[in-house]
C-alpha positions as CSV (number, residue, x, y, z in Angstrom):
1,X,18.8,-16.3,32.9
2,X,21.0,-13.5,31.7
3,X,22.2,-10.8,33.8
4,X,20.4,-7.3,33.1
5,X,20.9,-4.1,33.6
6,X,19.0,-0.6,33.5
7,X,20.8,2.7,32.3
8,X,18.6,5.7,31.7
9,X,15.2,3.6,32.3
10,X,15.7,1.0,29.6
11,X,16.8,-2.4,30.5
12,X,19.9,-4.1,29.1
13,X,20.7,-8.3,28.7
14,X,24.5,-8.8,28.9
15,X,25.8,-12.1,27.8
16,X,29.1,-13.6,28.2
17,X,29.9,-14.5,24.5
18,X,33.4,-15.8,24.4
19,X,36.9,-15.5,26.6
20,X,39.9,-15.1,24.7
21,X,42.3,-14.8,27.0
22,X,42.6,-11.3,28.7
23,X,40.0,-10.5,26.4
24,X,36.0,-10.8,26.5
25,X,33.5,-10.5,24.0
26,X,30.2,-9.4,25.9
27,X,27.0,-9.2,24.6
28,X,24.9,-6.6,25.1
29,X,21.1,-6.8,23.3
30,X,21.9,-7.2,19.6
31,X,25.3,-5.7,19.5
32,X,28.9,-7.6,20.1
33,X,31.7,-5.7,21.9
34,X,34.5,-6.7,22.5
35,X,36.2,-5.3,25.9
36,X,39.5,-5.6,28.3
37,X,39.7,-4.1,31.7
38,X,43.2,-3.0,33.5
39,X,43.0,-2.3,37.0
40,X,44.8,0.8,38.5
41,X,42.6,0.0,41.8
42,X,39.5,-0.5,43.2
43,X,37.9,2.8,41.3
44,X,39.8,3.1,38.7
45,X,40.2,1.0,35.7
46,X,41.8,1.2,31.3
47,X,38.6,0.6,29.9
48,X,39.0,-1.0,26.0
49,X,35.9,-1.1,24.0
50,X,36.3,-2.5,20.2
51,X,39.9,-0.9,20.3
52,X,39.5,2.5,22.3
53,X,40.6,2.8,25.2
54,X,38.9,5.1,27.8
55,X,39.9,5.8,31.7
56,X,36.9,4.7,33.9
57,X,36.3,5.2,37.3
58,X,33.4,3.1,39.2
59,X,31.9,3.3,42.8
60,X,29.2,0.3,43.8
61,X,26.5,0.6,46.7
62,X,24.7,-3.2,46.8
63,X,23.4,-3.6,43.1
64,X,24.0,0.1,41.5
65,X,27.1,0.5,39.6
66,X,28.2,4.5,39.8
67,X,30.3,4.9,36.3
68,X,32.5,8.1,35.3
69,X,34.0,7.5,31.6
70,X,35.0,10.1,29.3
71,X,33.6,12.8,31.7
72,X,30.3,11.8,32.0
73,X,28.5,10.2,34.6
74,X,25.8,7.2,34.6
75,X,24.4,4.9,37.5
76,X,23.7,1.4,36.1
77,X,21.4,-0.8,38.3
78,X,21.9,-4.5,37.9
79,X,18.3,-6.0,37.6
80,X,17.1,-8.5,39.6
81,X,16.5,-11.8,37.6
82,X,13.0,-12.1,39.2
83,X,12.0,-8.5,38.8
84,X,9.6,-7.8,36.4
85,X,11.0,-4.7,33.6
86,X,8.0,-2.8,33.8
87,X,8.2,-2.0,37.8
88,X,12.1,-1.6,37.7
89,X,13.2,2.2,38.4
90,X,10.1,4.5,38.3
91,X,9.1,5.8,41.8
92,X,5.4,5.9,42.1
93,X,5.2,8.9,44.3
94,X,8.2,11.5,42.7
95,X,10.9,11.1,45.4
96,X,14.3,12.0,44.7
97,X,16.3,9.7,47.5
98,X,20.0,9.4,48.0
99,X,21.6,6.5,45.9
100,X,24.1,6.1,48.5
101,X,25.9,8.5,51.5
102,X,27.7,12.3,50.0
103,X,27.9,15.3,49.6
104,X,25.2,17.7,47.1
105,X,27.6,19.5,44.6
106,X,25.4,21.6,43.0
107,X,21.1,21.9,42.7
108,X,20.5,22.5,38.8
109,X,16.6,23.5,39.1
110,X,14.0,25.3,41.4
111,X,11.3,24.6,43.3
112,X,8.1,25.0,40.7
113,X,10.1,24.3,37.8
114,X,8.7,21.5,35.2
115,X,11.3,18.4,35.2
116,X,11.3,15.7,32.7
117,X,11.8,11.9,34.0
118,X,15.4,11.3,34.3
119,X,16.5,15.1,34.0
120,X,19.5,16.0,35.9
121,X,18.3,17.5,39.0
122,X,21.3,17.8,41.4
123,X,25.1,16.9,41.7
124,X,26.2,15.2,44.7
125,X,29.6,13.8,45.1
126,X,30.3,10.0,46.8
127,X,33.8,8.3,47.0
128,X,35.0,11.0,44.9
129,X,32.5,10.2,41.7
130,X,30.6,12.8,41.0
131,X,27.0,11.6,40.1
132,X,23.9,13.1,38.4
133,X,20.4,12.2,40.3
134,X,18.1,12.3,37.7
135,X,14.3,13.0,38.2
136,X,12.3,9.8,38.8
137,X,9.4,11.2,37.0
138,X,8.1,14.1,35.0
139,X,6.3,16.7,37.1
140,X,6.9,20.2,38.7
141,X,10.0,20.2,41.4
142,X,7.7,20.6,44.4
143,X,10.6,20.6,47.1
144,X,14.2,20.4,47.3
145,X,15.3,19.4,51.0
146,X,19.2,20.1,50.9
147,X,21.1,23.0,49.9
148,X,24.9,22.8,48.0
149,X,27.2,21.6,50.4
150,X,24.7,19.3,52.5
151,X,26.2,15.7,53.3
152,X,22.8,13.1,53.5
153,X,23.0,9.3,53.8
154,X,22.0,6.6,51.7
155,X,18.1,6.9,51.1
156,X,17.5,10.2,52.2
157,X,14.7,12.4,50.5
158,X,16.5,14.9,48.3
159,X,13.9,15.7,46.9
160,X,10.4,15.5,45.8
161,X,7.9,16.1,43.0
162,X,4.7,16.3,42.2
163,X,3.9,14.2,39.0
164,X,2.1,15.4,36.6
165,X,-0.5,12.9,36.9
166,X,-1.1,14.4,39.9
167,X,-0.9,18.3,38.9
168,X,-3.7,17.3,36.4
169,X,-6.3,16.0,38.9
């Protein structure tokens, strides 16, 4: 089986095409790229895609990838082979949880405000990465449990909300 990945709820194959040295052309669905890495150290890499090259940073907790390029932010979750696509990534009952131990940045909405699925929802900062936790699914921000500033460990409830599903019952 080939590796997969989910970015932004949608699932990703990655295939090892061909090595050509330094260089390697992945991949990715339907669409060839060819890429080189430089290390600087453990978080920070020279990131070539198809000729541009781009500074990345990258933090890991177990099998989520936290990437900084070009001053945005993404978590990328490497897939279990096994794992069926369709019950990858949504949380059934709207909680926000800690992706890994930090710090909250900043809280971007309110508590009664209508969130789409994968909305930003809060900044927190880990190993210096700054990360977006998006909203696990569409509903009306029903609590927030930490304030800017907060530090929380990995898996704590951020915060929650009530799906809209449930708001129409």
């Amino acid at each position: 089986m080939k590796p997969r990945y989910k970015l932004n709820n949608k699932t990703y194959t990655v295939d090892l095409i061909k090595t050509m040295g330094d260089k390697v052309l992945l991949g990715i669905d339907d669409h060839a790229l060819d890429s080189h890495i430089s290390y600087y150290d453990n978080h920070r890499f020279a990131l070539c895609m198809n000729g541009v090259t781009h500074d990345l940073y990258v933090a890991q907790d177990d099998n989520t990838l936290f990437l900084h390029l070009d001053g945005k932010s993404w978590q990328v979750e490497r897939l279990d082979e096994f794992t069926d696509n369709n019950e990858a990534g949504n949380n059934p009952n709207g909680e926000a949880r800690a992706p890994m131990p930090g710090m909250v940045v900043e809280i971007l909405v309110a508590p009664g405000q209508f969130v789409q699925t994968g909305q930003c929802i809060m900044l927190i900062e880990s190993m210096k990465l700054q990360i977006q936790i998006p909203a696990p699914t569409a509903g009306v921000m029903s609590t927030i449990y930490v304030n800017a500033g907060d530090n929380f460990a990995k898996s704590d409830l951020l915060a929650n909300i009530a799906m809209k599903k449930n708001l129409e019952a």
